[in-house]
C-alpha positions in Angstrom: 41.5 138.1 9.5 43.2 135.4 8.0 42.1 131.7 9.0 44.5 128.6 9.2 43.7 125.1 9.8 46.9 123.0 11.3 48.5 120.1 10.9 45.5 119.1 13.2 42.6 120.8 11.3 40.2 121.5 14.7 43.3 123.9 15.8 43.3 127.3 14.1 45.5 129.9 13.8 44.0 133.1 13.5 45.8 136.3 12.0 44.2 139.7 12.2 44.0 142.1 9.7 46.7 144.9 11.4 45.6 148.8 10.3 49.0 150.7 11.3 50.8 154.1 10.7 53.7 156.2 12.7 50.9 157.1 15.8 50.6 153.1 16.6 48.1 150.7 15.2 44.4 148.9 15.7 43.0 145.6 15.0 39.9 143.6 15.6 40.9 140.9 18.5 38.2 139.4 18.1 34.5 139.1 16.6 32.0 136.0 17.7 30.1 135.4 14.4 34.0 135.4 12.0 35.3 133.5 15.0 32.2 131.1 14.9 32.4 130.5 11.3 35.9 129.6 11.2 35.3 127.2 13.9 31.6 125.8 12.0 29.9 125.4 15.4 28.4 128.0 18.1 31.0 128.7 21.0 30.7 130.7 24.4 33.6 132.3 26.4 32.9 132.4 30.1 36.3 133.5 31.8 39.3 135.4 30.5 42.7 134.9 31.7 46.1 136.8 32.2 49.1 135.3 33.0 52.8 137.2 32.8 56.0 134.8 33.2 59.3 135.1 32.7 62.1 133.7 30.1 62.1 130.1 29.9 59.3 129.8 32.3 56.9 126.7 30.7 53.3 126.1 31.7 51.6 123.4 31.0 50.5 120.8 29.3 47.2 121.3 31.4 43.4 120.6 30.7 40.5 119.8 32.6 39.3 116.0 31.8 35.4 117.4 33.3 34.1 121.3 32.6 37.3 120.9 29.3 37.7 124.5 28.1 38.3 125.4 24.4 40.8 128.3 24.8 41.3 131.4 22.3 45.2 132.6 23.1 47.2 134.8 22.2 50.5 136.9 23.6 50.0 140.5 24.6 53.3 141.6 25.5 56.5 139.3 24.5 56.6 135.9 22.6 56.0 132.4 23.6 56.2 129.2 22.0 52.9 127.5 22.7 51.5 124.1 22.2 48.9 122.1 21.9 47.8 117.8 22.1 45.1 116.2 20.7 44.3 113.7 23.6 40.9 112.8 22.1 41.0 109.1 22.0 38.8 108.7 18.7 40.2 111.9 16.8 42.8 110.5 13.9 45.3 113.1 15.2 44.9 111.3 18.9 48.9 111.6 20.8 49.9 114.2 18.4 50.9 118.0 18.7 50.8 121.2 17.0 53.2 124.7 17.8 52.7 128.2 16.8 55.5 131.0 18.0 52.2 133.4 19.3 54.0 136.9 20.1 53.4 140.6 20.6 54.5 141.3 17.2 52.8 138.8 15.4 49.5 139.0 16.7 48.6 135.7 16.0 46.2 133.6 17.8 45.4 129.9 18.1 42.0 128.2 18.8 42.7 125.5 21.0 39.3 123.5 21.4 37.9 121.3 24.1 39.6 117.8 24.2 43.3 119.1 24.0 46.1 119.8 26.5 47.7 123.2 26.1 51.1 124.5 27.6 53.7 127.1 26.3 57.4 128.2 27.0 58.0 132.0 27.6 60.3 133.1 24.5 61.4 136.4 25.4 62.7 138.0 28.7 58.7 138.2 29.9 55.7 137.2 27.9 52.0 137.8 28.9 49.5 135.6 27.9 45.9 136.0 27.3 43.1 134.0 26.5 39.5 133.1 26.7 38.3 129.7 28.1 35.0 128.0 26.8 34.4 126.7 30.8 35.2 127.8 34.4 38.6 127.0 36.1 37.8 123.7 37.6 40.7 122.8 39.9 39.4 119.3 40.6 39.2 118.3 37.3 42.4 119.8 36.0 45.4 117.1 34.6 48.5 118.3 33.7 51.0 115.7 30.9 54.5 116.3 31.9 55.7 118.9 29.3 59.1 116.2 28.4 57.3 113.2 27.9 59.1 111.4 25.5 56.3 110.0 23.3 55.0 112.7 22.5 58.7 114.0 21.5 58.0 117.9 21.7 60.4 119.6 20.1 60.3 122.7 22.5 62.7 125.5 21.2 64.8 125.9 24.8 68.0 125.1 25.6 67.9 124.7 29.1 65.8 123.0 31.1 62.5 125.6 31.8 61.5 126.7 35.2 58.1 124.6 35.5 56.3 124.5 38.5 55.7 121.9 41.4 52.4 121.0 39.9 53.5 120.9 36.3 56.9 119.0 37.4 54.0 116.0 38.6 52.8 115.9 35.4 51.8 112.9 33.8 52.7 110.8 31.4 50.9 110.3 27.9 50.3 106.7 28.0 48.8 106.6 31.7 47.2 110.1 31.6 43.0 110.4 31.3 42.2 111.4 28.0 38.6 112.0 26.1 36.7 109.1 25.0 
């Protein structure tokens, strides 16, 4: 697998090594001790998630301010375009925001750790998204940053405006939202 720090180093992009011929192909998802290396610290999934949306369809940009999960994603079926914020207050990358396309065909994951907001725009007709979480779903201490927010200035590849939902059109904005100390 190949390993790639961003433009904010703590997110990873993580490409597998892909064994294919004419019958289909296999690779490694996923192996704790690679994954833990890359990472440099000892980290524990507890819930894995599945989520299937349609085109222009965005989600996000949600995290939990108590329980925060680091999340390990990736796209299954379809491509997305998926994002990720740095709202930890003392990080030097603190307001800022990395992108990976994550698709069926690229296999590509990213490593979004604890401390970040994470949302992504469905690509392709339907995407589904997977991914592992570090903690439980904890609906009282979710947030959600309006996905817009001019601020932070995402340059989200759409061009209409998504389908978001109720919750997510409540979102936030960067400079009143809580963040991590």
């Amino acid at each position: 697998m190949q390993i790639t720090r961003l433009a904010i180093p703590d997110v990873l992009k993580i490409e597998p090594r892909v064994f294919g011929d004419d019958r289909g192909f296999f690779y490694e998802s996923f192996h704790q001790a690679r994954f833990e290396e890359a990472v440099g610290r000892k980290v524990s999934f507890v819930q894995d998630n599945h989520s299937k949306s349609t085109s222009n369809v965005l989600r996000g940009l949600h995290y939990q301010i108590k329980q925060p999960q680091g999340k390990l994603v990736r796209v299954v079926a379809g491509s997305v375009y998926d994002v990720a914020v740095d709202l930890r207050r003392a990080s030097p990358t603190f307001g800022q925001w990395v992108a990976e396309i994550l698709s069926a065909e690229n296999k590509a994951q990213l490593w979004v750790p604890e401390g970040f907001a994470h949302g992504f725009v469905v690509l392709s007709e339907t995407a589904e998204f997977v991914y592992k979480t570090t903690d439980y779903y904890a609906p009282e201490h979710e947030r959600c940053i309006v996905w817009n927010d001019p601020s932070l200035a995402i340059t989200w590849p759409i061009s209409a405006t998504p389908s978001v939902s109720a919750k997510d059109e409540k979102g936030t904005m960067f400079a009143t939202a809580e963040v991590f100390e």
